[in-house]
C-alpha positions in Angstrom: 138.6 91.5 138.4 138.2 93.8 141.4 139.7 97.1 141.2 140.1 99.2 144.5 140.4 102.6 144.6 143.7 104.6 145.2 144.7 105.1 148.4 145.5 109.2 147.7 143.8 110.0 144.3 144.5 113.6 144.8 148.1 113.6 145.4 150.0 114.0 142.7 153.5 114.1 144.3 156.3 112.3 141.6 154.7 113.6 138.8 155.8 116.4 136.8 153.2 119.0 135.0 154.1 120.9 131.8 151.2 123.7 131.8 151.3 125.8 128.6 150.4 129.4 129.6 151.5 128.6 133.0 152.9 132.1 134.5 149.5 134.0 135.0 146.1 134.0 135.3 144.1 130.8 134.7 147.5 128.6 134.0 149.4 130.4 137.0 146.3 129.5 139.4 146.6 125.7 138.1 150.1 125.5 137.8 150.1 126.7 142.0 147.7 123.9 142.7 149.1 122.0 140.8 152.3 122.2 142.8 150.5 122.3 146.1 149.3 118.8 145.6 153.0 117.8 144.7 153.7 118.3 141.6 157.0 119.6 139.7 156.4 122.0 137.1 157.5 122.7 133.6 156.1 126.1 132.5 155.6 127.3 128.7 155.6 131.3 128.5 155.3 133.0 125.3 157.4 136.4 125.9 157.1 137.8 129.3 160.2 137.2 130.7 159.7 139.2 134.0 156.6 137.9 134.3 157.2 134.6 134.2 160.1 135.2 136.9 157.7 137.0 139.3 155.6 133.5 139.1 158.5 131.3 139.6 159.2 133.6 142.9 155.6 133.1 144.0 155.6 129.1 143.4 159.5 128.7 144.8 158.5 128.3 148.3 156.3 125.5 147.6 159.5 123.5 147.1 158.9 121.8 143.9 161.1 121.7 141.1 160.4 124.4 138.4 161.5 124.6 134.6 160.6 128.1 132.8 160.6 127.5 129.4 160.1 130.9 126.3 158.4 129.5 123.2 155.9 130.7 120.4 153.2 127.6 120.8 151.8 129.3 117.0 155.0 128.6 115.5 155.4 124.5 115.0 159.3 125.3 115.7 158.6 126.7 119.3 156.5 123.5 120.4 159.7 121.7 119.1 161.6 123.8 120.9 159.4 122.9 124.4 160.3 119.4 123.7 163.9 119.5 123.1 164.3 122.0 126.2 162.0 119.3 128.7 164.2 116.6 127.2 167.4 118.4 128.8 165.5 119.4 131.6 163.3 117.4 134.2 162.8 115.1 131.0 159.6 113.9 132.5 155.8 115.2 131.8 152.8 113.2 133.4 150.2 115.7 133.5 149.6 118.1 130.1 147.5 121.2 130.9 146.9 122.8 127.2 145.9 126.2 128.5 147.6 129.2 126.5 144.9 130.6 124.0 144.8 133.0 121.8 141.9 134.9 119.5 140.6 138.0 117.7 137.3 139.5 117.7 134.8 140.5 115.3 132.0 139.5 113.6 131.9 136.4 111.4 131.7 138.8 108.1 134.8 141.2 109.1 136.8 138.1 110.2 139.9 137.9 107.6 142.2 135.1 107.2 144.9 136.4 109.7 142.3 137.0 112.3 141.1 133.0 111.8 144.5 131.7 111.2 145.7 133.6 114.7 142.7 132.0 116.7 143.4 128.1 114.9 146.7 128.0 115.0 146.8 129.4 118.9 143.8 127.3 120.7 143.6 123.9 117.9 146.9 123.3 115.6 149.2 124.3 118.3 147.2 121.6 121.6 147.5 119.4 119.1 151.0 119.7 118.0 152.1 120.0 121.9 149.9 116.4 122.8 151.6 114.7 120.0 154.7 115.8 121.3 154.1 115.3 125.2 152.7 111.7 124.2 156.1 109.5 124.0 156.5 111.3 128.2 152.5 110.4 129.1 153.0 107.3 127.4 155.7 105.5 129.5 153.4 105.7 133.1 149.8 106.7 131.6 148.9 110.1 131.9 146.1 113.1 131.6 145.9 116.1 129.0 143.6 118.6 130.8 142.5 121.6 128.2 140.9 124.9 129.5 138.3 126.3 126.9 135.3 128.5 127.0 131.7 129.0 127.6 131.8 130.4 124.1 132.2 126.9 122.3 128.9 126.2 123.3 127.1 129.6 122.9 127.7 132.7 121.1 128.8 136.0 122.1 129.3 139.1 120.2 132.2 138.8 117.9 133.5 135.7 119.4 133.2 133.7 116.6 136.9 133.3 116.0 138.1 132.1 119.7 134.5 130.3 120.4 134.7 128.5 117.3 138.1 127.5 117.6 137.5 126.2 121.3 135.0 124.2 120.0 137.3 122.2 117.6 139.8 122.2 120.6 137.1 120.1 122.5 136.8 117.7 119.9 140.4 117.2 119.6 140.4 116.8 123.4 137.3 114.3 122.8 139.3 112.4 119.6 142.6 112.1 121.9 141.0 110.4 124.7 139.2 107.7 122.2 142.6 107.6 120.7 144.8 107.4 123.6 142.8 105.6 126.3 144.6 102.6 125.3 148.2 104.0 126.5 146.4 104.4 129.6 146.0 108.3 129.2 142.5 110.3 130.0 141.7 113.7 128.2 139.5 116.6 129.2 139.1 120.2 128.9 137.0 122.5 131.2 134.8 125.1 129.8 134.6 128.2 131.4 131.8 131.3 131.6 133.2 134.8 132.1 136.4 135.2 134.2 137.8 138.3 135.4 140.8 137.8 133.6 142.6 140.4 131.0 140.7 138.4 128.4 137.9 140.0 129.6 139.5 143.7 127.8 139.0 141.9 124.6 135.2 142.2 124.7 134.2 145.3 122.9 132.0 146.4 126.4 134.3 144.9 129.1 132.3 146.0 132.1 128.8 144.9 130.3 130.1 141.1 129.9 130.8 141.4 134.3 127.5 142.7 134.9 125.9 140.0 132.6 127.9 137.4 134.7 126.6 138.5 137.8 123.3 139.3 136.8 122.7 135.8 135.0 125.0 133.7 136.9 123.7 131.8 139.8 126.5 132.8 141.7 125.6 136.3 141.9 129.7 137.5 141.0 132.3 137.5 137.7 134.0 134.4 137.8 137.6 134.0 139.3 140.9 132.6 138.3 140.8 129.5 140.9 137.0 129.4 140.4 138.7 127.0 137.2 141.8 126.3 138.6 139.9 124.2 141.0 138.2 121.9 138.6 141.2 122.2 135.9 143.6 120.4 138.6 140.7 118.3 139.3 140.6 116.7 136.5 144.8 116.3 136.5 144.1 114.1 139.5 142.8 110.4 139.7 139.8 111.4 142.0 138.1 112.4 138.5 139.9 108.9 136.6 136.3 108.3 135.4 136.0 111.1 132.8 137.2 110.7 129.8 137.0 112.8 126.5 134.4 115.3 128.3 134.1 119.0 128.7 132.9 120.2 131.7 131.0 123.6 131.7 131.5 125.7 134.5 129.6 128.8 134.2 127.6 129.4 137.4 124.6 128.5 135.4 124.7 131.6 133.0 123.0 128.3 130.6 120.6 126.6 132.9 117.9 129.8 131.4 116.5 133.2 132.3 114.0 134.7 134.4 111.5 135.4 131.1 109.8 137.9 134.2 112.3 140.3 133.6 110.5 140.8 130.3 107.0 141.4 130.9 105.5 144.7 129.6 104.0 144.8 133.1 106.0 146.3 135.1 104.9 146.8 138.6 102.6 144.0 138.0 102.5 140.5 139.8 103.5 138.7 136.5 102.9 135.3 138.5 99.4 135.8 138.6 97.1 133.2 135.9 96.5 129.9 135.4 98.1 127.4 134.0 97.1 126.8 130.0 
């Protein structure tokens, strides 16, 4: 059976987009694109009422249809809460970005239960919880989950062991729902991203060392940006990427691809290219 590609596989105009985390940074850059490529837009905030008002002033003249909605995603009653409010609202969701995250930092031996508990419940119990509950909505016309995670799942950083860890078992969830899911016609990724110049970035104990580490190692030559993973986050939302499934795709500038061992030669001043070959 021949199957011939879409006609517009980046438009998404008729669906509607619930985008946890939605009102700024990362989520408010994907939520605008998002909207841009004709979406409507259901947006999960976690207290920042103001906020979240200033970014549904910015979005407005896009002309979609917006839905602001204030829940606690750690709190098993506030992703019930999302569910009952999108129900009595544009009572539609087609596209799932699971992007609000959470974490503490310090090293694995100093980590207490709070600290872990805060990180898991934020950025694995509560994606999970908010699929399972967007799933009867994705079900009815087949839809996508996209989840933004970290370059920390796949490496370690100083004291990251809480959030990186727990991004990790966020991709496999992502990886498990896909498997799981496929067969109600739904896809589901995440994007992991390097350093972004983000306020996440004021967690780190040395925030200006982690941007001159990004710019030094990166291939790119600069600290990531918001839409630098907005960009592939919507991407994946849309059917040009409908042949991914259950993958995470790094996007780091190539902070992983190695380092210049040069930099390290006790011979400074010297032409360390100069030998032969062993």
């Amino acid at each position: 059976m021949k199957h011939p590609p879409p006609e517009n596989p980046g438009d998404l105009t008729g669906k509607v987009a619930l985008v946890t985390g939605g009102t700024r940074g990362i989520g408010l850059e994907i939520s605008e694109r998002l909207a841009k490529r004709g979406a409507d837009l259901i947006l999960v905030f976690k207290k920042d009422v103001e906020n979240a008002k200033a970014a549904e002033a910015r979005l407005a003249p896009i002309g979609r249809r917006i839905q602001l909605i204030q829940a606690d995603l750690r709190k098993p009653e506030g992703v019930d809460s999302v569910f009952e409010q999108v129900a009595t609202g544009l009572d539609q969701i087609d596209i799932l970005v699971l992007n609000a995250a959470f974490g503490t930092m310090g090293e694995v031996h100093r980590m207490g239960r709070a600290s872990w508990r805060a990180s898991y419940d934020t950025n694995v119990l509560s994606p999970m919880l908010t699929a399972k509950g967007a799933l009867p909505w994705l079900k009815q016309n087949g839809g996508v989950i996209t989840a933004t995670s970290t370059l920390g799942a796949h490496t370690a950083y100083p004291t990251y062991v809480a959030i990186g860890s727990s991004k990790a078992a966020m991709e496999a969830l992502v990886r498990f729902m896909s498997f799981e899911w496929a067969k109600y016609g739904i896809r589901a990724n995440s994007v992991a991203a390097g350093p972004v110049d983000t306020r996440a970035i004021d967690w780190f104990r040395y925030p200006e060392a982690v941007r001159i580490f990004t710019a030094k190692k990166g291939l790119a030559g600069r600290m990531g940006m918001p839409h630098d993973i907005a960009d592939i986050a919507v991407w994946l939302c849309t059917d040009e990427s409908r042949w991914i499934y259950g993958q995470s795709i790094i996007a780091e500038a190539g902070i992983l691809l190695g380092v210049d061992y040069e930099e390290w030669s006790p011979n400074t001043g010297a032409d360390a290219s100069e030998g032969g070959a062993a």
